[in-house]
N, C-alpha and C positions, 0 to 999 in steps of 0.2 A: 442540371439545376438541383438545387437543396431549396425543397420548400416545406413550409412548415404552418404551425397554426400557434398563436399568441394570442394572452389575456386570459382574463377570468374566466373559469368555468363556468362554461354554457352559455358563454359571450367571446370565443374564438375567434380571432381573425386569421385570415388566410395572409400569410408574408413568404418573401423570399430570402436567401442569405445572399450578398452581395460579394463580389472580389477580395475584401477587405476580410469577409466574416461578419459586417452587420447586415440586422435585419432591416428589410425594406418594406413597406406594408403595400399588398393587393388587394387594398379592400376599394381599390375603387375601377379595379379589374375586372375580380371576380368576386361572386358572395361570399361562396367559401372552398376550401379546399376541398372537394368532393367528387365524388366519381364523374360528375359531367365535367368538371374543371380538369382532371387527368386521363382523360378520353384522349384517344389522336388530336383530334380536332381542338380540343382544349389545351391541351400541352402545345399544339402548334401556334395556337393563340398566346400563351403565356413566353412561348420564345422568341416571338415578334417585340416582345417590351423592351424599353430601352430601362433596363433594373438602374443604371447612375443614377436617371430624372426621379426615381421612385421614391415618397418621404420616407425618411428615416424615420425608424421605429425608440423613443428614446427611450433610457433607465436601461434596466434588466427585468422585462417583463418576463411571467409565465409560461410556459412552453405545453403546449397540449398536445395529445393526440395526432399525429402528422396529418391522419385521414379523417373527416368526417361525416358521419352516419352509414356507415358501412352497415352493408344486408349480412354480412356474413364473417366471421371472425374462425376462422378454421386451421385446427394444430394434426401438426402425423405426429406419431410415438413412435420411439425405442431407432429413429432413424439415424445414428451414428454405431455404430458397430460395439466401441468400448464402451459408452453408455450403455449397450443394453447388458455386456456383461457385468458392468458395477452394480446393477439392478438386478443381477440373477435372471434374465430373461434372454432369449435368444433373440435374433435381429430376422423380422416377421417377413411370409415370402411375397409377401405383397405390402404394401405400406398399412399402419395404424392410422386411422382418421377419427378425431372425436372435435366439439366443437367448443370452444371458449365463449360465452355470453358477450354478446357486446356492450353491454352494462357495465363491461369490466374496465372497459378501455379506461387508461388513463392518461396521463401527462408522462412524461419522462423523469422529471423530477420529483414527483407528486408522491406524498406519501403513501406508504402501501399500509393499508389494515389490515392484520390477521382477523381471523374471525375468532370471536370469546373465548371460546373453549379448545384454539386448536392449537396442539403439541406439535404439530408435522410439519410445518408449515413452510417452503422449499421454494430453489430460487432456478432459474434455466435460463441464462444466457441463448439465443436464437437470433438466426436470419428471418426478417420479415421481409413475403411479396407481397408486392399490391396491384393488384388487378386494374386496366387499363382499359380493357375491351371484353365483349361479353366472349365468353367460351364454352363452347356445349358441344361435345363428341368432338375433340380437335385430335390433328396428329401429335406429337412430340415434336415434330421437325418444327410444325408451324406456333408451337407453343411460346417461345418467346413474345412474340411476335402481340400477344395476349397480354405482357407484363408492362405495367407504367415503371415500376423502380421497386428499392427495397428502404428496409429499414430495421432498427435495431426493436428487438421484442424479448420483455423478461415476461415468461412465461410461469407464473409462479403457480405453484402447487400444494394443495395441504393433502399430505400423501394418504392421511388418515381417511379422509372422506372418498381419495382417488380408488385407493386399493380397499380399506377394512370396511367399508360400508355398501358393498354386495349392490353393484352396479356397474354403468358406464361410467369410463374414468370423469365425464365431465360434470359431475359431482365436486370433487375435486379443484375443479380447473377455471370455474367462473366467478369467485368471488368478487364481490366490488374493488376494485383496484389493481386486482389480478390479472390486469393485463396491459401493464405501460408500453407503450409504443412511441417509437421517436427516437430523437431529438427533430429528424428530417427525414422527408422524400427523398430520398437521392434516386433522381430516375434513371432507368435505366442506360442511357449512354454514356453517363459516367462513371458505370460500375464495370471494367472491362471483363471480369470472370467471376461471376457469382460463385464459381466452384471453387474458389482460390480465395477467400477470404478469412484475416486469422480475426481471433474471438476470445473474449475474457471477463470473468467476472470476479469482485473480489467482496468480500463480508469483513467488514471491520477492521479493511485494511491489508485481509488476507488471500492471497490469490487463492481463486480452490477452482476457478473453467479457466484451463487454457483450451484452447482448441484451430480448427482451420474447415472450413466449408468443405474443405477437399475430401472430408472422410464422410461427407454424407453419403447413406446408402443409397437412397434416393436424390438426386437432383432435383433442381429445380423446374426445368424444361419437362421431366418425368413426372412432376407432382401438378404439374399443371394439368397437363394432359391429360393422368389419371383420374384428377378429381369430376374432370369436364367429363366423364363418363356419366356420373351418379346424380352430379347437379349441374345447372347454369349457374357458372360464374361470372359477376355481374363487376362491373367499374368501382372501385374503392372499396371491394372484398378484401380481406388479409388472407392470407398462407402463411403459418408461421412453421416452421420447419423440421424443427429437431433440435436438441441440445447434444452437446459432448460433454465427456467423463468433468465431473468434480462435482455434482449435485450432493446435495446433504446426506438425502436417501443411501449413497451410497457408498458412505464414511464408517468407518469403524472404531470407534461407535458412529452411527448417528447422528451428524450435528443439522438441528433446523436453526430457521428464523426465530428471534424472539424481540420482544419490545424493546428501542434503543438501538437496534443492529441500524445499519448501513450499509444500503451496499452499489456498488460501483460498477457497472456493464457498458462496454465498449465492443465495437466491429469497425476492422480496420473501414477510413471511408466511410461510415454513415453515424459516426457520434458516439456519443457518450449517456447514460443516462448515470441520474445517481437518487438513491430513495431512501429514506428511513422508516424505519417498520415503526406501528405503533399498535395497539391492539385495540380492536373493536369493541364497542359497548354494547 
């Protein structure tokens, strides 16, 4: 299933994509797309629907947030090999965890604001997980097992606040809008190798992330597992993954975000997002 959330901000509805490609609405399903809704239990409820019978969703409405009100929004660092050498950094012997605000979450489409003053301000094509079932001290074998599906996540970064300002990177990494996620849930069983999926992003037209899940250092079923050590992972938590080489950060020169860019983030199978920067007041 590709399921998704439509409408106005802060007035989402929970819908699905149909055979066709349209949306169907579940708002008389479910309330909303939320960790009780992609629970076992809830996923097996939503697969019992007959999606034809389901109203059609008309126009081109807004596209939010795949998941809603998530306890937890949680990013690894430096987890692709040539990423961490384009960043000067070695690839760490245990994974980087820091946490992205959920305040950040946005739309898919939804404009992204830099913040006033920021010169740094950077884009990261990523795999997003979304947690299904609670997880706390799990094996890796049983970790899957844990995941409702994935989905696309631009992890943006204002590298100035991440690095030069003498802290945890998540200085950096929570700004309002700083964290689109979407277009869809694509759950789990119609993703057949989370470790095989290719990935791109493009600024203005210009490819600068190609990449492929295959070169994460860490997996997914690993990232799982690991994390259930430190914390409970709770249903409609995100894991957002790790990016590959072509970040701004680590161009020569330098090239960031600025106001007017656009930019274009795609993963084979779970969408498309596309955003225009604008800068904050």
């Amino acid at each position: 299933m590709k399921l998704l959330r439509y409408g106005p901000k802060g007035k989402e509805k929970p819908g699905i994509l149909d055979q066709h490609g349209k949306i169907r609405s579940l708002a008389k399903v479910i309330k909303d797309l939320d960790g009780e809704a992609i629970s076992p239990a809830g996923l097996a409820k939503l697969r019992k629907v007959n999606v034809a019978k389901l109203p059609l969703v008309s126009g081109k409405p807004r596209i939010g947030s795949c998941i809603a009100n998530p306890q937890k929004f949680i990013a690894i660092g430096l987890n692709y090999s040539d990423h961490a050498a384009e960043s000067g950094m070695t690839v760490p012997p245990e994974p980087i965890v820091f946490t992205k605000q959920v305040s950040c979450l946005s739309g898919p489409n939804d404009t992204v604001t830099i913040p006033p003053k920021s010169a740094k301000s950077d884009w990261e094509v990523e795999l997003g997980v979304i947690i299904g079932r609670k997880a706390k001290n799990i094996k890796q074998a049983d970790a899957m097992k844990h995941v409702a599906g994935y989905c696309v996540v631009n992890d943006l970064s204002e590298r100035e606040f991440q690095i030069e300002r003498h802290g945890q990177w998540t200085k950096g990494k929570g700004y309002d809008t700083f964290g689109p996620v979407g277009p869809w849930l694509v759950t789990r069983d119609e993703v057949k190798d989370p470790q095989n999926l290719g990935m791109w992003l493009e600024v203005n037209g210009k490819r600068m992330q190609t990449g492929n899940t295959a070169t994460m250092v860490y997996g997914v079923a690993y990232l799982v597992a690991y994390l259930s050590q430190f914390f409970t992972l709770h249903p409609g938590d995100i894991i957002t993954t790790g990016t590959p080489p072509g970040v701004g950060m680590g161009m020569k020169p330098p090239q960031f975000l600025k106001p007017g860019d656009t930019m274009v983030i795609a993963i084979e199978g779970l969408g498309v997002q596309r955003q225009k920067v604008v800068r904050d007041k």
